[in-house]
C-alpha positions as CSV (number, residue, x, y, z in Angstrom):
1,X,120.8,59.1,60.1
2,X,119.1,58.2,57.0
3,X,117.3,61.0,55.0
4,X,113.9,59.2,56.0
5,X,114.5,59.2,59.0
6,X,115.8,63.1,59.1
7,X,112.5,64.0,57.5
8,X,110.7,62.2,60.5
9,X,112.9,64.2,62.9
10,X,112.3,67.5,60.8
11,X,108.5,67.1,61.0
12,X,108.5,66.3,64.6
13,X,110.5,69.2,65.5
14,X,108.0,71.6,63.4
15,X,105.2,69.9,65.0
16,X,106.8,70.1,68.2
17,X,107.5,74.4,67.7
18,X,103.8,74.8,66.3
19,X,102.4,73.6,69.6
20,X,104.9,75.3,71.5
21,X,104.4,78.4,69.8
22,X,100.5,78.6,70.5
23,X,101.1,77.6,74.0
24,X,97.8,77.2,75.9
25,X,96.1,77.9,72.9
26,X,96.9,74.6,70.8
27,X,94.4,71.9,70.0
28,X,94.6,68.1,71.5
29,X,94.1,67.9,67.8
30,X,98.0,69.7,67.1
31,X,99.2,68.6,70.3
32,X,98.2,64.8,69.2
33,X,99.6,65.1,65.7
34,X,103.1,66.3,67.3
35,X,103.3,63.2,69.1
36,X,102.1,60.8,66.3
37,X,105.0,62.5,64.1
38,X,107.0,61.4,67.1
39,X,105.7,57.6,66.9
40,X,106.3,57.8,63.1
41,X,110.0,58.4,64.0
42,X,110.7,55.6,66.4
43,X,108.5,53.4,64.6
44,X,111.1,54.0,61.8
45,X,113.7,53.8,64.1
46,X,112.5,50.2,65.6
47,X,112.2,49.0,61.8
48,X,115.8,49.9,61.3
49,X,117.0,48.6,64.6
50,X,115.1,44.9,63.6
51,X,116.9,45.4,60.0
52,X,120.3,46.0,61.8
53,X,120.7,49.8,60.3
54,X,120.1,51.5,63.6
55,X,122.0,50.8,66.7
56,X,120.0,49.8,70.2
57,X,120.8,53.0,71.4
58,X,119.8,54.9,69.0
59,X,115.9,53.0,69.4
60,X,116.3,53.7,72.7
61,X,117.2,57.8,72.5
62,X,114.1,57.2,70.2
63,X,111.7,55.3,72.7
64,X,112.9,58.1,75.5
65,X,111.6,61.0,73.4
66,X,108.2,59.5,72.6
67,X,107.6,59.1,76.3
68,X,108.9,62.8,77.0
69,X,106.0,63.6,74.2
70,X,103.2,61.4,75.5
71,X,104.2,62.8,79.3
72,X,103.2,66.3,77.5
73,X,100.3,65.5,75.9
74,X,98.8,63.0,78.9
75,X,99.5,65.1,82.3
76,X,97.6,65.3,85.3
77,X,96.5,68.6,84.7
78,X,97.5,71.2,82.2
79,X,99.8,71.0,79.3
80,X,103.7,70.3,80.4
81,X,105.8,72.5,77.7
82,X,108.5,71.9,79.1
83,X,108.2,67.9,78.5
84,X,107.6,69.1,74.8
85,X,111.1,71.8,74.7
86,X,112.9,68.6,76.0
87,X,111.5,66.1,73.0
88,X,112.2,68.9,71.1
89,X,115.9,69.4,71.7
90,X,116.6,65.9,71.9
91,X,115.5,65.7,68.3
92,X,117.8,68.6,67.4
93,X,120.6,66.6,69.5
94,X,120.0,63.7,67.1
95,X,120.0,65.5,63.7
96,X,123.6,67.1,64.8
97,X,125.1,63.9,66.0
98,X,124.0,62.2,62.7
């Protein structure tokens, strides 16, 4: 993984803890910026992919954890954290198998 792209990943995952941290008591406005930094990743990743630097499975891991993020932000009713944890770790799982 490209350093740009790590730097997506970082912020995503700091996003990502911030809102989990505050728990009921974050914002749609830190909850939204956790997933954005989430679209600025696979955007990245998509670009790469179309350039031929980033495999189709890698995109896809990518396209997987935006929906986890948007399932979070978007539910029925309440906030799912647990949707958010998963995004999270899979970001993690990313970093360490780069």
């Amino acid at each position: 993984m490209n350093a740009e792209l790590q730097r997506h990943v970082h912020e995503a995952i700091a996003r990502l803890d911030h809102v989990l941290e505050r728990g009921a008591d974050a914002s749609h406005a830190e909850i939204q910026a956790a997933t954005l930094s989430i679209l600025a990743f696979r955007d990245r990743a998509l670009k790469m992919h179309r350039e031929g630097t980033a495999s189709k499975t890698y995109l896809d891991k990518a396209n997987v954890l935006l929906s986890l993020a948007y399932g979070g932000e978007f539910p029925l009713s309440g906030l799912h954290h647990n949707r958010f944890e998963q995004t999270r770790d899979g970001l993690r799982q990313m970093l360490d198998g780069a």
